[in-house]
N, C-alpha and C positions, 0 to 999 in steps of 0.2 A: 472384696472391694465394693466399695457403696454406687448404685445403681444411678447416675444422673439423671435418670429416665423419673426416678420416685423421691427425688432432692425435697422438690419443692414442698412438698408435706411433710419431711421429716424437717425442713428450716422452720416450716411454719409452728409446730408443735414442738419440738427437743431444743434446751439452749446449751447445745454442744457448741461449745464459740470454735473449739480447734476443728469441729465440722465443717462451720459455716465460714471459716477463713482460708481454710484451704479449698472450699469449694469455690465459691469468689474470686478466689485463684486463678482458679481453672477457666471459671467462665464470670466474668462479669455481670451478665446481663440475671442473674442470681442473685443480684446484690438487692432489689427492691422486697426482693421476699423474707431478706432477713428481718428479725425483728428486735432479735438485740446485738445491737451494732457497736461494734468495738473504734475505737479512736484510728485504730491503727488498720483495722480493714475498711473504715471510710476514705482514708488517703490514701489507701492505695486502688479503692475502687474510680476517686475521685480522678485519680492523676492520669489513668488509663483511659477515663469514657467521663467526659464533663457532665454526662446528661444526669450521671448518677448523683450528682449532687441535689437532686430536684427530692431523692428520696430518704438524701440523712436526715433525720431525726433530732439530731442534735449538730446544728451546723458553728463548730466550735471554730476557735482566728485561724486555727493551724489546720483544719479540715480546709476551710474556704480559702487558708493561704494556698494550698499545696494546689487545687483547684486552678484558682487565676493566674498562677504561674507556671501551669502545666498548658491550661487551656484558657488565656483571656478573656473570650469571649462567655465563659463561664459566669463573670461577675452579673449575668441577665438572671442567674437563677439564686443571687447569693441573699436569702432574707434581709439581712440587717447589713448595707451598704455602708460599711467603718471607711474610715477617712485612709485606714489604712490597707485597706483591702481596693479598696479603690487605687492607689497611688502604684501598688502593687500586680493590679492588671495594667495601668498606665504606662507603667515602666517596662513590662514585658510589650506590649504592644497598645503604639498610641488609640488607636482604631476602636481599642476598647470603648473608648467615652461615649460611643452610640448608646452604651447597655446601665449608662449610670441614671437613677432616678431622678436625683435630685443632686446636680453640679453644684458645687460651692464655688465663689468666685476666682478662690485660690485655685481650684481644680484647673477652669478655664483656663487661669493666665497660662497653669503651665501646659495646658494641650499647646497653647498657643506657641509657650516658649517653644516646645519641641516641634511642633509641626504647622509650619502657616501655610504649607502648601495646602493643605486639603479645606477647604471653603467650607464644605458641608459637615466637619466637627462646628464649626465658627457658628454658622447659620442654627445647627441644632441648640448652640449653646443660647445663644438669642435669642431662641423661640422660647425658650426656657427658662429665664432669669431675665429681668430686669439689668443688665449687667453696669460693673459700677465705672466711674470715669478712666481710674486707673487701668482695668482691665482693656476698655475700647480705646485709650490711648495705645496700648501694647500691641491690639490687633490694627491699628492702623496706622502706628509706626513700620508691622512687618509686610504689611500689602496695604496699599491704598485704597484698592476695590474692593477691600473690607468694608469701608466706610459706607456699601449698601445694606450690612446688616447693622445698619443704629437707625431707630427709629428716629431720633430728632439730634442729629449731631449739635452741637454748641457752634458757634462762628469759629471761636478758637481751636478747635480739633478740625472744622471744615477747611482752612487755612493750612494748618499743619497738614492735612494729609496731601492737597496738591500740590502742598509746596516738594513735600518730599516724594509723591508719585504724580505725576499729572493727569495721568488716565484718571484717577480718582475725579477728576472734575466730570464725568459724564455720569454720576450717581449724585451729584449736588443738583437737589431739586431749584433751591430759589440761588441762582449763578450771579451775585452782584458783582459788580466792577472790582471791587476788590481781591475777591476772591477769584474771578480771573486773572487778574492781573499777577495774583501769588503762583498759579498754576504755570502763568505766560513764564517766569522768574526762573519754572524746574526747567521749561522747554518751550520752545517757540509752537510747536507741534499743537501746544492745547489748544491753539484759537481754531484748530478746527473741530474743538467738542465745546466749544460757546455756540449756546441757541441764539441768542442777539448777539451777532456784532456789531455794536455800538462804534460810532466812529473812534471815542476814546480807547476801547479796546483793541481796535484794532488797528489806530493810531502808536499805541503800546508795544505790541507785537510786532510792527514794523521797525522798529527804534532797536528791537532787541536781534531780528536777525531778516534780512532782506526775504529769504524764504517766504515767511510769512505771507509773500504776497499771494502767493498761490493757493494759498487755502481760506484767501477772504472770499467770501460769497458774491456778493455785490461788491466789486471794489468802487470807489470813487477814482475821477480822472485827476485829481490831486495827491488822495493815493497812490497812484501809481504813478508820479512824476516823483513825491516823494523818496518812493522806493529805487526808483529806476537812479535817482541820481546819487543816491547813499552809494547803492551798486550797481554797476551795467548790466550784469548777468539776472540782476530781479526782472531782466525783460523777458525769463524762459517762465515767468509764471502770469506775464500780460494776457488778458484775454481782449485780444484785437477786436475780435465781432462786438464786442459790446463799445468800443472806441467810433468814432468816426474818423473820418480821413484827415483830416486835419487836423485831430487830438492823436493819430498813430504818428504821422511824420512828425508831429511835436517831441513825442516819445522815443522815436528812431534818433533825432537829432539828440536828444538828451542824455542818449544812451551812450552816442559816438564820441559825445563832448564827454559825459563820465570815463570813457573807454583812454582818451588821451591826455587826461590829466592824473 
C-alpha cells in the first residue's frame, strides 16, 4: 500500500492517473499537486472543496458547472464568467451575485425577479452598471425604497414609485407638489415625509383623510377649522397651544356643531 506520507513526490513526478484519482479520493487537499488532472477527478475534487477549483488547470462548463452547483459561492474563482455558469449559481442560490464580475442587465432584472428583499444585491448591482430604465423600473415597482439606488430617477418613475409605495417619497431629493401630491394619492401618511408643507400640499392631504391633520407641522387656524368640520374627531390631532383662546372655543364649537349634524 502506497505511503501518503511520500504522495506528493510520487504525483509530482509519475502520471499514474489511477494513482492520483484514488489518492484525491482519499484526501482532497492532494488535488493542487496533481499535475495532470483528468476531467473526471476535477469534479469530483471540485464538488467536495470549492477552493479546489482555484487549482484546475483546465477549467472546462462541466468542471465549473459541477462547482457552482455544489458550492455557489464558488462562481468568485470561476475564470471565464459564461452567462451560463452564472445563471447556474443564481439559481442554486441568489446570494451568489456578490461573486459576479461583470452583471449583465438581464442578470440584475433577474436577481431582482427572485429576490427584492435583500437591498445590498440591488445597491452592488448599481454601483456596478449604469442600469437601464427597464431594469430600475423592475426594482422600483418591487420596493419603492429602491428608488435610493438611481442616481437621477426620470419624473415619470419618481411618480410611479410613490404612487405605488409612499415611503418612497423620503429618497426623492427635489419633492415638487406633484409628486407629493401622487405619494398623498398611495396614503395620507406621506405628508409627513414632505420637507415643505406647502399650504397646497397640505391643503391636499386634508381633503383626502381628516388624519392628516396631525402630522401637519405648522398647521394654519383655517386648516384646522377645515379639517375639524370635514370631521369632529380631526380635533384629536389639534394642537391647542399653538391656538389661542378664542380660535380653540371657535374650534370646540365647530366640532360639536360637526358632532350633531
Amino acid at each position: 500500500m502506497t505511503n501518503l506520507k511520500i504522495l506528493p513526490g510520487i504525483l509530482a513526478e509519475k502520471h499514474d492517473t489511477e494513482l492520483m484519482e484514488k489518492t484525491v479520493r482519499k484526501d482532497v487537499s492532494y488535488f493542487p499537486l496533481v499535475r495532470h488532472q483528468t476531467e473526471a477527478m476535477c469534479i469530483d475534487a471540485v464538488t467536495r472543496d470549492k477552493n479546489m477549483l482555484q487549482y484546475v488547470h483546465d477549467q472546462s462548463l462541466w468542471v465549473c458547472l459541477a462547482a457552482v452547483r455544489a458550492h455557489p459561492s464558488a462562481l468568485s474563482m470561476v475564470r471565464r464568467q459564461t452567462n451560463t455558469l452564472v445563471m447556474a449559481a443564481l439559481d442554486t442560490d441568489i446570494e451568489s451575485f456578490i461573486h459576479m464580475r461583470r452583471p449583465t442587465q438581464k442578470q440584475i432584472a433577474y436577481v431582482i425577479d427572485k429576490d427584492n428583499t435583500n437591498s445590498t444585491l440591488i445597491q452592488i448591482a448599481t454601483k456596478q452598471l449604469r442600469l437601464s430604465e427597464d431594469v430600475v423600473l423592475k426594482m422600483v415597482k418591487k420596493k419603492g425604497s429602491n428608488l435610493v439606488y438611481t442616481k437621477h430617477p426620470s419624473r415619470g418613475l419618481t411618480i410611479m414609485a410613490v404612487s405605488l409605495h409612499y415611503k418612497a417619497l423620503r429618497y426623492v431629493i427635489k419633492q415638487s407638489v406633484e409628486i407629493c401630491k401622487a405619494a398623498i394619492d398611495n396614503n395620507y401618511k406621506a405628508l409627513s415625509l414632505v420637507r415643505h408643507q406647502s399650504n397646497t400640499v397640505v391643503d391636499y392631504a386634508l381633503q383626502k383623510h381628516y388624519k392628516a391633520l396631525a402630522l401637519v407641522r405648522e398647521p394654519t387656524y383655517k386648516q384646522i377649522k377645515k379639517a375639524v368640520s370635514m370631521n369632529r374627531l380631526a380635533i384629536t390631532g389639534v394642537q391647542f397651544n399653538k391656538l389661542t383662546m378664542k380660535q380653540t372655543r371657535k374650534i370646540l364649537k365647530l366640532a360639536h356643531v360637526s358632532a350633531r349634524s
